[in-house]
N, C-alpha and C positions, 0 to 999 in steps of 0.2 A: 099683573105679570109684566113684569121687562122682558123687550125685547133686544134680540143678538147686538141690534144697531146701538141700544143703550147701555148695554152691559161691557161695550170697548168700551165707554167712553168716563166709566167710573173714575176717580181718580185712584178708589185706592185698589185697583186690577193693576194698572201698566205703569202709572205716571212713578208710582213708588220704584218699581224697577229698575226706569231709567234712571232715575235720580241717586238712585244708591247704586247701579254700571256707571254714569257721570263721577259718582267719588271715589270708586276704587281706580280710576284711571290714572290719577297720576301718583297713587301710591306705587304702582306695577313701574311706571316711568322710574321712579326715586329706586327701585330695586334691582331694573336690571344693569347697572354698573357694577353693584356690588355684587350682583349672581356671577356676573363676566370673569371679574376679577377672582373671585375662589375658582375656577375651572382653570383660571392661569398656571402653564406648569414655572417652577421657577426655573432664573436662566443658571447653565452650566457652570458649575466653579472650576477650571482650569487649575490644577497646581503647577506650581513654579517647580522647575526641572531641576536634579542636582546639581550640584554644583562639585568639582572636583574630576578624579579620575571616570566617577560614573556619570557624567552628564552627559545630558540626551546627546544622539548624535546621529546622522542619516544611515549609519549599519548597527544601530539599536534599536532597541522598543523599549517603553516600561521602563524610560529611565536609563537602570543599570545593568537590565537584563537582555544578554544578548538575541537578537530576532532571530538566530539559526535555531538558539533553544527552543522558541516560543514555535518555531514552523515545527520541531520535533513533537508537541506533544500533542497539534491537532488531531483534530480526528481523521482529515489527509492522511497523515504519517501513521497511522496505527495498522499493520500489516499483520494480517488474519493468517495463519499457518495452514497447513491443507495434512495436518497432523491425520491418521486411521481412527477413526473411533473405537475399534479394539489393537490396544498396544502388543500384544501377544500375536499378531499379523503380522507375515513375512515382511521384514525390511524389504526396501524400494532395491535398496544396492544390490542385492541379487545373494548374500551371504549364504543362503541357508537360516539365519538366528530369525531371530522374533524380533519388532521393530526396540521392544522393551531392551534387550539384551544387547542389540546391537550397535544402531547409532544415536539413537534416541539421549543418551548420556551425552556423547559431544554435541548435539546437536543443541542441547541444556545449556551448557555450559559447566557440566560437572567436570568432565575429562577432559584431556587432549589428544589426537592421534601420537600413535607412538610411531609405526610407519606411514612412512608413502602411500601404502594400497590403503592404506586406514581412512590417510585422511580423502584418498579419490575416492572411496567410498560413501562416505559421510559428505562429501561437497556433493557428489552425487543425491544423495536423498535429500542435501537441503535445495539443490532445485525442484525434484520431485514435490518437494512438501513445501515450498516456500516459503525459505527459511532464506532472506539474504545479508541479513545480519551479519549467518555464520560465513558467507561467500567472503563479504567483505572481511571478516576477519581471519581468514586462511589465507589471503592473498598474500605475495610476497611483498614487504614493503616498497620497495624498490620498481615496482611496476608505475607503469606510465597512469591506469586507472585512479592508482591512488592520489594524483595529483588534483580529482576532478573535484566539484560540488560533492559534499557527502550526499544531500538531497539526493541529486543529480541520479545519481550513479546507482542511487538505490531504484529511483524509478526504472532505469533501465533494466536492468537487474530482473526486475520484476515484470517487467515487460519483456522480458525473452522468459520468463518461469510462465507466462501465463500464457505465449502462444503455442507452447508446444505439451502435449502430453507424452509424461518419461516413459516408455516401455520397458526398458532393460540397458541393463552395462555389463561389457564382457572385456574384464581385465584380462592383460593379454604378460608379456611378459615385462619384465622391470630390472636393469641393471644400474648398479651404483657405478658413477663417474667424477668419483675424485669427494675427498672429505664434504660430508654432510650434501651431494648432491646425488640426485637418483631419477634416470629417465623410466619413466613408466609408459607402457602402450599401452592404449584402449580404445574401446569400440559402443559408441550409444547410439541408441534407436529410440525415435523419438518420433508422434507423430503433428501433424501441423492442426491445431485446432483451428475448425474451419467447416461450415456446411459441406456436406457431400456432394460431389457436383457427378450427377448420372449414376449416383451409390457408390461412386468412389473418394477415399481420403486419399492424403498425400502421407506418405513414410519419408523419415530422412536418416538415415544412418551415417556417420563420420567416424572415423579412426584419427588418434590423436597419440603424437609421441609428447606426454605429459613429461613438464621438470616441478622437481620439489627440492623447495632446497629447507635445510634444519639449522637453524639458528637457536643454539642449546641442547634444549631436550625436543623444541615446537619446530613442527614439520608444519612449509606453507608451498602452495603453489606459483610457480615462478609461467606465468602465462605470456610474458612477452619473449621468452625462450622457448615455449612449448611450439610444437610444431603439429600442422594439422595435415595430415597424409592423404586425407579422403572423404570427398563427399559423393557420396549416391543417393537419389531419390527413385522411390518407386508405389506405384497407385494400390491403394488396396480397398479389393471388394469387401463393401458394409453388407450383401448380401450372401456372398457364397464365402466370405472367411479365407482366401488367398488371394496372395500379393505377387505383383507380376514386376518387370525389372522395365525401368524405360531408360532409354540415354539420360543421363542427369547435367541438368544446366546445373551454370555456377551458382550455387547457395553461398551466401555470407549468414554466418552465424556466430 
């Protein structure tokens, strides 16, 4: 019988092992350069920029393609409408029609206001529904906004659509003043999105002697002649459902 002490000491138990780990070692050496190198990503191929009226240029991207474009179709720029999920629901404007009937066509881009109260109507629901697309293209050319960043103007835009919930518009009276201009009064009620502070929101109401001027058949709004007559704010209970009047500091809006 062998014992344990003799049985390490075989040659052919342990000695064969080392001997064949001693020859795979420097196979594994001889390989991992060539392992290294396949995991290698290759380097960047840079293409050569146009050359001509489209070549790169620091208010470019892509070459030839302008970067205002490229900022237009991120996912940033993609602006979500706050459209009713049944179309057959009263317009925001206050009409009486159903949203289908009413502005929902101009606010498309199928139609055009034909009047003044038309298109105050329809500017109205496209803040409601956040639409500033349509803002910006009712605007009167000639206003000082339209000189700004498109971006720019749309963020803002969208940032007074998104701090206030519309409650209501009460078109008031509208007299024409001289070919293709027409002052319009009106009156919204809006409320400030914002936690309740003690169960109460904030209401803000303004009266505004709106201009539209009509260049052809298309009526836009002329907002650096418009004149805003009135701001009031007043607290309203989230608990009992009345609104109480307080002195109104100046609101810019």
């Amino acid at each position: 019988r062998q014992t344990r002490k003799s049985r390490r000491a075989l040659p052919w138990r342990g000695e064969p092992a080392r001997a064949q780990a001693t020859m795979m070692r420097p196979s594994l050496l001889l390989l991992l350069p060539l392992l290294a190198a396949s995991f290698q990503r290759p380097a960047p191929v840079t293409p050569a920029p146009p050359a001509g009226p489209l070549a790169a240029s620091p208010d470019r991207g892509m070459g030839g393609l302008p970067r205002r474009l490229l900022r237009k179709i991120t996912p940033r720029e993609e602006v979500v409408p706050r459209f009713p999920k049944d179309p057959s629901s009263p317009c925001a404007c206050g009409s009486g029609k159903s949203f289908d009937r009413c502005c929902r066509r101009l606010l498309s881009g199928f139609d055009e206001a034909l009047t003044p109260v038309e298109l105050l109507r329809s500017r109205y629901t496209a803040y409601a529904y956040r639409v500033p697309a349509y803002i910006k293209k009712t605007t009167y050319p000639a206003n000082r906004v339209m000189k700004k960043d498109g971006d720019k103007w749309t963020d803002e835009i969208l940032e007074f659509m998104d701090s206030y919930r519309f409650l209501g518009l009460e078109v008031g009276t509208d007299k024409a003043a001289g070919a293709g201009v027409t002052y319009v009064t009106f009156t919204v009620l809006v409320e400030v999105v914002e936690r309740p502070v003690q169960g109460l929101v904030t209401l803000v109401e303004f009266t505004e002697e709106g201009v539209f001027r009509r260049s052809g058949a298309v009526w836009t709004y002329d907002g650096d002649a418009s004149t805003l007559l009135s701001v009031e704010r007043r607290q309203k209970s989230t608990k009992m459902g009345r609104a109480g009047w307080v002195p109104p500091p100046e609101v810019q809006l």
